[in-house]
The first five atom37 places (N, CA, C, CB, O) and aatype in JSON, in Angstrom:
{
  "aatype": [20, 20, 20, 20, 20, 20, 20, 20, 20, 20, 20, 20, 20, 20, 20, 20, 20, 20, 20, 20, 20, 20, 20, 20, 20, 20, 20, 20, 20, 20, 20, 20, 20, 20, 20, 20, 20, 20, 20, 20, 20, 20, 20, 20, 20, 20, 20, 20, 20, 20, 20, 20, 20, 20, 20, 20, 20, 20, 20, 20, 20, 20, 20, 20, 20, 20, 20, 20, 20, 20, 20, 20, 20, 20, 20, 20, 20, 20, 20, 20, 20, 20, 20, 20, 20, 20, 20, 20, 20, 20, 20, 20, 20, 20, 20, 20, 20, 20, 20, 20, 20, 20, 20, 20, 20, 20, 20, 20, 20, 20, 20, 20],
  "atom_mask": [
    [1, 1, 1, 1, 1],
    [1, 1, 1, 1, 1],
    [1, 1, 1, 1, 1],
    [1, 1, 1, 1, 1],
    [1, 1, 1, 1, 1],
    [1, 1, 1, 1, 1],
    [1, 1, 1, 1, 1],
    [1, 1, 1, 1, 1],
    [1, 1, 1, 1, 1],
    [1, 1, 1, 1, 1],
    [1, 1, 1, 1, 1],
    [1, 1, 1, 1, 1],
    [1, 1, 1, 1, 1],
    [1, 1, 1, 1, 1],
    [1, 1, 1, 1, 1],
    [1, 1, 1, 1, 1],
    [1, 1, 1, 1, 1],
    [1, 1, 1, 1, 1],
    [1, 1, 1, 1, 1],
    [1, 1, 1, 1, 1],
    [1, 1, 1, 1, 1],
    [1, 1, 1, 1, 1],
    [1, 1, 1, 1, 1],
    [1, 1, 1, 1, 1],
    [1, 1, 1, 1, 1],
    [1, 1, 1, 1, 1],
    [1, 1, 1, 1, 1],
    [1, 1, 1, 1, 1],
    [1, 1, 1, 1, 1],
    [1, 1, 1, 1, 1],
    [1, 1, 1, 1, 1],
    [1, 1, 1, 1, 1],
    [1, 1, 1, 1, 1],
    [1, 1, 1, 1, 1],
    [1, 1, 1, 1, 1],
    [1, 1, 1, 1, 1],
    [1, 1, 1, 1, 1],
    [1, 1, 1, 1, 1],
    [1, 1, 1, 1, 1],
    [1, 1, 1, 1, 1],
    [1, 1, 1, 1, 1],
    [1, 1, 1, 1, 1],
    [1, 1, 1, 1, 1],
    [1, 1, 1, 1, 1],
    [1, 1, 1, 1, 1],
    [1, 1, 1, 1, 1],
    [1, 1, 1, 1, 1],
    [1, 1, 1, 1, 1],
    [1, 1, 1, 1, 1],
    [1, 1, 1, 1, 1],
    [1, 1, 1, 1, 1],
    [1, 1, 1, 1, 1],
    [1, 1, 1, 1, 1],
    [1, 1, 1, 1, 1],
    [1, 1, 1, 1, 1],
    [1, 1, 1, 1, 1],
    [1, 1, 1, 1, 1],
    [1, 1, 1, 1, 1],
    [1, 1, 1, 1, 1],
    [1, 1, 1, 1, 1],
    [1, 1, 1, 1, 1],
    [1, 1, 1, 1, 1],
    [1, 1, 1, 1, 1],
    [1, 1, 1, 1, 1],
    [1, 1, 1, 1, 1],
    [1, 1, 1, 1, 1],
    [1, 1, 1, 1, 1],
    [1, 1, 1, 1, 1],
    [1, 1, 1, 1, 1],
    [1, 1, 1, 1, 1],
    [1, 1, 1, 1, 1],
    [1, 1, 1, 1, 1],
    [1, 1, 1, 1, 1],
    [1, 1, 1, 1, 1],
    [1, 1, 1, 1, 1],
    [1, 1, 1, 1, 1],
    [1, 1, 1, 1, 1],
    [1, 1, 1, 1, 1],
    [1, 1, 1, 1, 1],
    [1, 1, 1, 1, 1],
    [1, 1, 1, 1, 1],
    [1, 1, 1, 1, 1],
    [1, 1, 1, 1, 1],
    [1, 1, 1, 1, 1],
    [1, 1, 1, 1, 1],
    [1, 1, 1, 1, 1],
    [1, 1, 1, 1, 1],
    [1, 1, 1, 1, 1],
    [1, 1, 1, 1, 1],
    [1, 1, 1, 1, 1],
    [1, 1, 1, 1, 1],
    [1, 1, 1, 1, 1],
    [1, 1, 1, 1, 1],
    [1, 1, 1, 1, 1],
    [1, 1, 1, 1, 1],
    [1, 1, 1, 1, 1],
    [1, 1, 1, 1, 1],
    [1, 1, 1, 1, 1],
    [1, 1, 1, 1, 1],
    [1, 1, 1, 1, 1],
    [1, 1, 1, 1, 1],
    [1, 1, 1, 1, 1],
    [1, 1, 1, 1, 1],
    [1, 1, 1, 1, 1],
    [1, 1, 1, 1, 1],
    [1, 1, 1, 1, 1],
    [1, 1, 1, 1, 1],
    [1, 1, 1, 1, 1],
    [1, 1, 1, 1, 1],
    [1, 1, 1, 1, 1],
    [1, 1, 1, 1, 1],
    [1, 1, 1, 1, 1]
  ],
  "atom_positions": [
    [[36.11, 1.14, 13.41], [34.74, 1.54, 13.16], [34.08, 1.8, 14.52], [33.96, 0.45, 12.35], [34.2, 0.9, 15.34]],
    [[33.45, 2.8, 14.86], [32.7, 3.04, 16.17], [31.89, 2.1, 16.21], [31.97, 4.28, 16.37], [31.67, 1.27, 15.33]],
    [[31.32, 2.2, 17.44], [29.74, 1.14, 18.06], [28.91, 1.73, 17.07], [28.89, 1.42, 20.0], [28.59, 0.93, 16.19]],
    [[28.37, 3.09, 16.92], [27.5, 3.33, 15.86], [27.24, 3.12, 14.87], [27.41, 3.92, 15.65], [26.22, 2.51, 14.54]],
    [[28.29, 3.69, 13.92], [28.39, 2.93, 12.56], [28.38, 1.33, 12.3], [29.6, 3.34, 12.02], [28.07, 0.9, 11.19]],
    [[28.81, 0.32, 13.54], [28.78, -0.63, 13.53], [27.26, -1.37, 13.56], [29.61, -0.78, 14.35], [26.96, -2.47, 13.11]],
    [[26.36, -0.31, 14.29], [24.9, -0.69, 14.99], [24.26, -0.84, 13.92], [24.14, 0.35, 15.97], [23.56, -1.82, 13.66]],
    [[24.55, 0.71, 12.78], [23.74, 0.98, 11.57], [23.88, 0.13, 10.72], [23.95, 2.1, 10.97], [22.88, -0.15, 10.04]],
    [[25.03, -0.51, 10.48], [25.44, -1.21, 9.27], [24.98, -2.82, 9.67], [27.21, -0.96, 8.94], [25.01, -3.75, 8.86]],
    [[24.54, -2.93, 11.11], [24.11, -4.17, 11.09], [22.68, -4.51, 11.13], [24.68, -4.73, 12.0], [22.18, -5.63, 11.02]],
    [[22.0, -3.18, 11.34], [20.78, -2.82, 11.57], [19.88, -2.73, 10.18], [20.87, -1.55, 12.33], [18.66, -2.86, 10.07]],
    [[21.16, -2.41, 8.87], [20.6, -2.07, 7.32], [20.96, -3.84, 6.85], [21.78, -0.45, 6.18], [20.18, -4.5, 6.17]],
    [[22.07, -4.29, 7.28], [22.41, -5.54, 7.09], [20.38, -6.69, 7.05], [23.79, -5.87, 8.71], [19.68, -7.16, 6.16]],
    [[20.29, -6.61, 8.76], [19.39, -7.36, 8.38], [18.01, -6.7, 8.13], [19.36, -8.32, 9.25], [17.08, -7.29, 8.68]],
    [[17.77, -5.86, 7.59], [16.76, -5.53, 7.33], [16.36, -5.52, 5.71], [16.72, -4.48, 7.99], [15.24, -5.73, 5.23]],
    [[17.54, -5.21, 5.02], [17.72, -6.47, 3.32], [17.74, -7.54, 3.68], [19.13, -6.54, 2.24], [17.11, -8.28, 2.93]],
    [[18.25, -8.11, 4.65], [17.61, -9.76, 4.56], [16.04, -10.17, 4.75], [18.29, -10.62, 5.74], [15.61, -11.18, 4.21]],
    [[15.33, -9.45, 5.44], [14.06, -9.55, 5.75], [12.87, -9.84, 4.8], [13.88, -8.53, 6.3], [12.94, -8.94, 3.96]],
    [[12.25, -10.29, 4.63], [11.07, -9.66, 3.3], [9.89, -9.73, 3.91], [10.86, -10.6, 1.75], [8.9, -9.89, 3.2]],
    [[9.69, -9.58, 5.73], [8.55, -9.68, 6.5], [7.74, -7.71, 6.29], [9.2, -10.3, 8.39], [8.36, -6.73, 5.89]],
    [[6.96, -7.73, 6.52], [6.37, -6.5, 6.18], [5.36, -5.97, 7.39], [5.62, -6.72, 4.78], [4.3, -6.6, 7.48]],
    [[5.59, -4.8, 8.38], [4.82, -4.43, 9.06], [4.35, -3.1, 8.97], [5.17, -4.71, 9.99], [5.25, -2.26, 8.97]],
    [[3.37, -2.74, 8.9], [2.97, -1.36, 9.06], [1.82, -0.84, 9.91], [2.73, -0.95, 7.88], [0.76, -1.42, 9.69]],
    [[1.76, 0.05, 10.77], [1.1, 0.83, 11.88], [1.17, 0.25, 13.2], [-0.28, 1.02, 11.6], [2.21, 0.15, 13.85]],
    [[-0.15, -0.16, 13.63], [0.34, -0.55, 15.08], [0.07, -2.26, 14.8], [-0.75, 0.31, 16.62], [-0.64, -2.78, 13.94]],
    [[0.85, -2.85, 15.76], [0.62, -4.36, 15.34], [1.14, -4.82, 17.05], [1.82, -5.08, 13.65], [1.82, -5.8, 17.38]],
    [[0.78, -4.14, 17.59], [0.94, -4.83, 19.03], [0.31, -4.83, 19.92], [1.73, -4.6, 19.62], [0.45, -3.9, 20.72]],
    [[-0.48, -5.66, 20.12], [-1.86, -5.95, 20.8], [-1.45, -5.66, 22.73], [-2.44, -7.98, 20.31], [-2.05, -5.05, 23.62]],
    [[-0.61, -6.17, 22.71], [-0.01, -5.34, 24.41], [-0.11, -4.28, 24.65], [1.32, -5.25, 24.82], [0.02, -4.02, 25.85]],
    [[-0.42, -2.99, 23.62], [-0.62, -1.41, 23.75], [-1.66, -1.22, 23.96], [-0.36, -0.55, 22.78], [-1.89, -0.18, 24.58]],
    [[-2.79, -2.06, 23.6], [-4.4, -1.69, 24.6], [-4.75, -0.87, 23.28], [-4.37, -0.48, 26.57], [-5.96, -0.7, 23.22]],
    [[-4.18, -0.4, 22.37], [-4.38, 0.43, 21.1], [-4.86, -0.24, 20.14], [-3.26, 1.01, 20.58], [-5.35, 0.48, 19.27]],
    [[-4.94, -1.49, 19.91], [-5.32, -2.63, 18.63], [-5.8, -3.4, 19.22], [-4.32, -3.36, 17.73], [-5.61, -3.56, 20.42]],
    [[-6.92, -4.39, 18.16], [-7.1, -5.84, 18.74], [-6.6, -6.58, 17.14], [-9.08, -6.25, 19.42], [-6.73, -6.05, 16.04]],
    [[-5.91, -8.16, 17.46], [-5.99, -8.99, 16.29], [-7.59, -8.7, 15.55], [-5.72, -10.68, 16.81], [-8.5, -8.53, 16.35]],
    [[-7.92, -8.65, 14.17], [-8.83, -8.62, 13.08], [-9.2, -9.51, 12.46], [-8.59, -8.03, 12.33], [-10.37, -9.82, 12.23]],
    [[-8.03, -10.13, 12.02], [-7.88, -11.5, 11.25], [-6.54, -12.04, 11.06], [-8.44, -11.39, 9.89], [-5.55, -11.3, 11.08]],
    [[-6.45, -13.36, 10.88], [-4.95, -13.56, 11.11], [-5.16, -14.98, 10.33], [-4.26, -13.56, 12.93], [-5.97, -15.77, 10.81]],
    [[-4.44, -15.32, 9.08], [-4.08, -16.53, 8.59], [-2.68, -16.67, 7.74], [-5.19, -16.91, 7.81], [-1.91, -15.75, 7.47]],
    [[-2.57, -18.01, 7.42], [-1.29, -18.54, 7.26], [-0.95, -18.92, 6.01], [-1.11, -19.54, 8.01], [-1.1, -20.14, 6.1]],
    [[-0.5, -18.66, 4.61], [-0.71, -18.57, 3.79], [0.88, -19.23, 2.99], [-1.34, -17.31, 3.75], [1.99, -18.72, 2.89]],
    [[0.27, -20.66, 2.49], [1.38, -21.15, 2.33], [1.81, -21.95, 0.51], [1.32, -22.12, 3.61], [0.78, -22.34, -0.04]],
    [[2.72, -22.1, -0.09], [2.42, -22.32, -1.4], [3.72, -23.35, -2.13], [2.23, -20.76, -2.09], [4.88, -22.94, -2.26]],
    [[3.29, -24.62, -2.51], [4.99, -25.21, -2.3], [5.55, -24.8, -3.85], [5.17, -27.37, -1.94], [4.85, -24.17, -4.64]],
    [[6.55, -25.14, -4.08], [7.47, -24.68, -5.1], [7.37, -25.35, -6.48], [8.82, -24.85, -4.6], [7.67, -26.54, -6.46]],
    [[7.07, -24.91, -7.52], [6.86, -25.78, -9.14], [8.44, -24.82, -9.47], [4.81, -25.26, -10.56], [8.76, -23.67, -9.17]],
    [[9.04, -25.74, -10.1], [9.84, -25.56, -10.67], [10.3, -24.66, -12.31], [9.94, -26.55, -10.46], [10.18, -25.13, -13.45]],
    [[10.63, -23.78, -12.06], [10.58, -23.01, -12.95], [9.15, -21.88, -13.58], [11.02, -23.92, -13.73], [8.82, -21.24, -14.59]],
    [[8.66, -22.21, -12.12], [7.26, -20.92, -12.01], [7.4, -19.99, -11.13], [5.77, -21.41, -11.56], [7.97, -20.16, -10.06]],
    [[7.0, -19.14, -11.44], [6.74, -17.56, -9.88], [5.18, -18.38, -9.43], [6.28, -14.88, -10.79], [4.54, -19.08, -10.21]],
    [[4.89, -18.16, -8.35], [3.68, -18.05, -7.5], [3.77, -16.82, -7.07], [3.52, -19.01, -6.39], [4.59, -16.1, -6.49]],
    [[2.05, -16.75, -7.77], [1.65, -14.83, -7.17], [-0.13, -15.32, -7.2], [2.24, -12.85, -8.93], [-0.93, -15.84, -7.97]],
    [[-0.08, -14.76, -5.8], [-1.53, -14.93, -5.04], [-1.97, -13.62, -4.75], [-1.51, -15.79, -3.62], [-1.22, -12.74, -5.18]],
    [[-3.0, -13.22, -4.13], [-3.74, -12.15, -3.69], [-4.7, -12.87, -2.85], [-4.34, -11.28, -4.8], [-5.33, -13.84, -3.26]],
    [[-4.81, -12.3, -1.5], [-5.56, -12.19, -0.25], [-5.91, -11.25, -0.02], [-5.12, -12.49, 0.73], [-5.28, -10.2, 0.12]],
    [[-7.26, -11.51, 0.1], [-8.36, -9.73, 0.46], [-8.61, -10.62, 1.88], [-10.5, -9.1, -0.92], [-8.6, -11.81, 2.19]],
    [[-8.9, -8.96, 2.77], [-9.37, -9.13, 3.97], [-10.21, -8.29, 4.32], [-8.56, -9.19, 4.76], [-9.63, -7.2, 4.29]],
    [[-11.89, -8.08, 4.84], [-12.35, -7.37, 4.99], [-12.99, -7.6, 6.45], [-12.89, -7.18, 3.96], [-13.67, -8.53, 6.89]],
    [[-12.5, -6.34, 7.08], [-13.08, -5.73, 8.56], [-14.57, -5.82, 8.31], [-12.6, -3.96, 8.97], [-15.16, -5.5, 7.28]],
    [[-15.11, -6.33, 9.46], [-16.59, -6.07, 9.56], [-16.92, -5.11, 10.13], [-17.27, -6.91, 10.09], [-16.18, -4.85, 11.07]],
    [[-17.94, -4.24, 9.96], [-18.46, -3.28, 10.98], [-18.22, -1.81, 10.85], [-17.94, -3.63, 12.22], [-18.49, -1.51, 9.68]],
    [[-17.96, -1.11, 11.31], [-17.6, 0.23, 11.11], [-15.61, 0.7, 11.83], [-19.09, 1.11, 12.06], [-15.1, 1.8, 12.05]],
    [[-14.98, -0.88, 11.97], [-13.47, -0.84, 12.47], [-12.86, -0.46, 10.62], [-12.79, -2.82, 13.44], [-13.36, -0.68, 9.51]],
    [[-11.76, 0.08, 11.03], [-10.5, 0.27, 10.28], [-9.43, -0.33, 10.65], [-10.14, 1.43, 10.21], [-9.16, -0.48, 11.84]],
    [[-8.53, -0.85, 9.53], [-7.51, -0.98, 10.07], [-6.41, -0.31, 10.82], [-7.25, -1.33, 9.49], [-6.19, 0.86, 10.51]],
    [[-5.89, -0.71, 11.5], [-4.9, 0.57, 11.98], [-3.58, -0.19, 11.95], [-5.25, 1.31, 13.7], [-2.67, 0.53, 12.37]],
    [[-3.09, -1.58, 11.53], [-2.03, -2.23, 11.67], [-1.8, -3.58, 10.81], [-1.99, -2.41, 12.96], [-2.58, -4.49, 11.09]],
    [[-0.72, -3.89, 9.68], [-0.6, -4.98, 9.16], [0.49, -5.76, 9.52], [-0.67, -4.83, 8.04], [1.3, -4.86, 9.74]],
    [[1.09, -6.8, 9.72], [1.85, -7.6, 9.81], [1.79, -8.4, 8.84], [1.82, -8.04, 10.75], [0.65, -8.78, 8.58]],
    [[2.93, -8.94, 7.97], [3.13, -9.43, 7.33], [4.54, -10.28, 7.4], [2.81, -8.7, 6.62], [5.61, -9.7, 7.2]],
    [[4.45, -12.23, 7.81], [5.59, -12.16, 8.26], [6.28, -13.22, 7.65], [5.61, -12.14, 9.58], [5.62, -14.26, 7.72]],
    [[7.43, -13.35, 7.05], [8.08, -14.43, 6.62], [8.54, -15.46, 7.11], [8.77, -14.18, 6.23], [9.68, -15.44, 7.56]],
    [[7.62, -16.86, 7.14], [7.82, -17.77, 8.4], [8.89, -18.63, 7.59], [6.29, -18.69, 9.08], [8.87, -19.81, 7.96]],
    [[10.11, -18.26, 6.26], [11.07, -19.36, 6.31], [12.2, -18.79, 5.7], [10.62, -20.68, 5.62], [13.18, -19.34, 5.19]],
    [[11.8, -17.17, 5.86], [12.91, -16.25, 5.8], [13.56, -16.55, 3.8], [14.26, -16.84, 7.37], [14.66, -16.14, 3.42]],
    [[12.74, -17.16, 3.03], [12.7, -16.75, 1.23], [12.85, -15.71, 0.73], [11.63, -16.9, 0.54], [12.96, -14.68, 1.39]],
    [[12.89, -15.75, -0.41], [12.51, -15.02, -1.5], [11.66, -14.67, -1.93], [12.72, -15.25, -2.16], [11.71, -14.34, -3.12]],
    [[10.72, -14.59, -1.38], [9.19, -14.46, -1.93], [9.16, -13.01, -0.98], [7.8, -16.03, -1.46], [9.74, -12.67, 0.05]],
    [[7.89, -12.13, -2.16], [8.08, -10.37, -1.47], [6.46, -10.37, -1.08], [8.67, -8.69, -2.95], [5.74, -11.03, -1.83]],
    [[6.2, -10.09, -0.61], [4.52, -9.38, 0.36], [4.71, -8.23, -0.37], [4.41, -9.01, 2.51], [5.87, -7.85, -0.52]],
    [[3.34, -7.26, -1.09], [3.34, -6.1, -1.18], [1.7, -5.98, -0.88], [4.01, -5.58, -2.5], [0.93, -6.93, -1.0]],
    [[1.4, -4.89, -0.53], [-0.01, -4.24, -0.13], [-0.16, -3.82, -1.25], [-0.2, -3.15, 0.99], [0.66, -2.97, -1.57]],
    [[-1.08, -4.15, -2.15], [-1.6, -3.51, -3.54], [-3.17, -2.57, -3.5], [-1.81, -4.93, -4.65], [-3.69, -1.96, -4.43]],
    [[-3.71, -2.75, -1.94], [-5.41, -1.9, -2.54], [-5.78, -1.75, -0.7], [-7.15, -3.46, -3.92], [-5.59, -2.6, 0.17]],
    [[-6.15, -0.83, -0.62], [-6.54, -0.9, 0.89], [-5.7, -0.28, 2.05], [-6.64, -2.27, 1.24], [-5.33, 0.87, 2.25]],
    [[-5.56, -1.23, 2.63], [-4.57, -1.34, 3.86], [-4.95, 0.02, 4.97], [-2.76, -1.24, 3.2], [-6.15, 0.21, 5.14]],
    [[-4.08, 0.83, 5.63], [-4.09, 1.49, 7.13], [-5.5, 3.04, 6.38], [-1.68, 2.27, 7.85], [-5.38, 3.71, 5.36]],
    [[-6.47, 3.06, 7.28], [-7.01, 3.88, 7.32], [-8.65, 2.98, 6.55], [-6.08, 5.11, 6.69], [-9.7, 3.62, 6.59]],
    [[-8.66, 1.84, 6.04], [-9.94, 1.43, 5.21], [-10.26, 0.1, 5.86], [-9.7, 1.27, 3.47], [-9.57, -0.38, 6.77]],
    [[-11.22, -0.4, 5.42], [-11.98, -1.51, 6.16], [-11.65, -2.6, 5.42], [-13.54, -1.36, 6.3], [-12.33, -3.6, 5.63]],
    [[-10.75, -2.68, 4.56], [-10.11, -3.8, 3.7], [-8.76, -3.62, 3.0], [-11.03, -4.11, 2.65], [-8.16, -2.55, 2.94]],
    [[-8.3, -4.91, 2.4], [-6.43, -4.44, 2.85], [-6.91, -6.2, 1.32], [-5.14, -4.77, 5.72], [-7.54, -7.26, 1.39]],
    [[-5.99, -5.32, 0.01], [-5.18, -6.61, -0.54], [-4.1, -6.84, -0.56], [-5.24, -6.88, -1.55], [-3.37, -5.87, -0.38]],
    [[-3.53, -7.99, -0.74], [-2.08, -8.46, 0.0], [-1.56, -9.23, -1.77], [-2.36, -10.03, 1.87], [-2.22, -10.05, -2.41]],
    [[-0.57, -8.78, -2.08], [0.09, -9.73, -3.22], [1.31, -9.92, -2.99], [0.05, -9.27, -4.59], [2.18, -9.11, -2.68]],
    [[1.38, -11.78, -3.29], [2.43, -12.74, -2.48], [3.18, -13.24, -3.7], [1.71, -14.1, -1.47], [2.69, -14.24, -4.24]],
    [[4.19, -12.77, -4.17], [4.57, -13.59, -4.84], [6.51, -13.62, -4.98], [3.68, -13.3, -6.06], [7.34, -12.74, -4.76]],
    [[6.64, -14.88, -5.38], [7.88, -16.11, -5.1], [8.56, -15.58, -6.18], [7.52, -17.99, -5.21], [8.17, -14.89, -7.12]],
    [[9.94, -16.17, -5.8], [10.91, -16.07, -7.01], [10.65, -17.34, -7.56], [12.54, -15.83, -6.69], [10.14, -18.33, -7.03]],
    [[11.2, -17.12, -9.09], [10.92, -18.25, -9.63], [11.37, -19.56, -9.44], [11.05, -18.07, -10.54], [12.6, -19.62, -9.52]],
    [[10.72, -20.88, -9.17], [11.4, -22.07, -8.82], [10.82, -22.29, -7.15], [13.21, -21.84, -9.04], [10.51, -23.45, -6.87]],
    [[10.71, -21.48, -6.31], [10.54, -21.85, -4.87], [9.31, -21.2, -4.69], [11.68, -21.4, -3.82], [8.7, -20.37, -5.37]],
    [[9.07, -21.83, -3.51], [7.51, -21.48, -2.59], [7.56, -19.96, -1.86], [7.26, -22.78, -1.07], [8.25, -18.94, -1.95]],
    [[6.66, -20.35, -1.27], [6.64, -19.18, 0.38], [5.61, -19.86, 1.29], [5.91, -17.18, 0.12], [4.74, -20.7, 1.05]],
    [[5.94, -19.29, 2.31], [4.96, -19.76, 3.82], [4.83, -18.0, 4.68], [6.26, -21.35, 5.26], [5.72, -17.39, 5.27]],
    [[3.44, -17.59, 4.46], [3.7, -16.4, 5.32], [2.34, -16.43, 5.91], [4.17, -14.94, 4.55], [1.31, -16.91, 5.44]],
    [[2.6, -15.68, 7.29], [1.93, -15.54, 8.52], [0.7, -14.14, 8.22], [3.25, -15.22, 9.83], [0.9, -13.6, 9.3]],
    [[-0.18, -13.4, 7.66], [-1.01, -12.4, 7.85], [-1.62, -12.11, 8.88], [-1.72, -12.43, 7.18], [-2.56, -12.88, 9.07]],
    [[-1.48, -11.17, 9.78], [-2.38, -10.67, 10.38], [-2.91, -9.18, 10.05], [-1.99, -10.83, 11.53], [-2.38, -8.28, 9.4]],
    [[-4.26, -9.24, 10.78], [-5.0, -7.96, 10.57], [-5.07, -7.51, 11.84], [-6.39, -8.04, 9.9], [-5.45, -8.2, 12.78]],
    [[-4.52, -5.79, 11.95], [-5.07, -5.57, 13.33], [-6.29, -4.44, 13.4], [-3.82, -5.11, 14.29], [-6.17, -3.65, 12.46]],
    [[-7.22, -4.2, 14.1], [-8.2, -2.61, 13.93], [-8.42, -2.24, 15.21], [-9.87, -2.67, 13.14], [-9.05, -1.22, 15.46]]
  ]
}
């Protein structure tokens, strides 16, 4: 197998393992973003239930978002999806929810 095909296949490898979620700019070292809001959003495990939450976040002022991070701090089963908002609006909803039986612990930030 070449280095390439080897790179790709390890590159698709962990990126199905992942269920962290980023989109636009999210790196405050580029002078292009500042952090917005940022909390930690955590939920322990009932047995034989899904946990599904929703987190709204709203920008003050006349900022947009321009960047979400969304990050899986214990590497689960539980999926992040952006359901209302998000890159281009002044508010972003977030729906968190677990496979059935286990928790999640995830990191949100907002960037504008």
């Amino acid at each position: 197998m070449s280095p390439k095909y080897f790179f790709i296949f390890c590159a698709v490898l962990t990126v199905a393992q992942s269920k962290s979620v980023f989109v636009g700019l999210v790196n405050e070292a580029s002078g292009h973003v500042r952090l917005a809001g940022s909390k930690v959003v955590q939920r322990n495990a009932i047995p034989l239930y899904k946990r599904t939450d929703e987190e709204i976040f709203q920008i003050e002022g006349n900022n947009i978002i321009k960047g979400i991070a969304i990050k899986d701090m214990d590497n689960g089963l539980a999926e992040p999806s952006i359901s209302l908002g998000g890159l281009g609006y002044n508010f972003v909803h977030i729906k968190l929810k677990s496979e059935r039986g286990s928790g999640y612990n995830f990191q949100i930030e907002i960037y504008a």
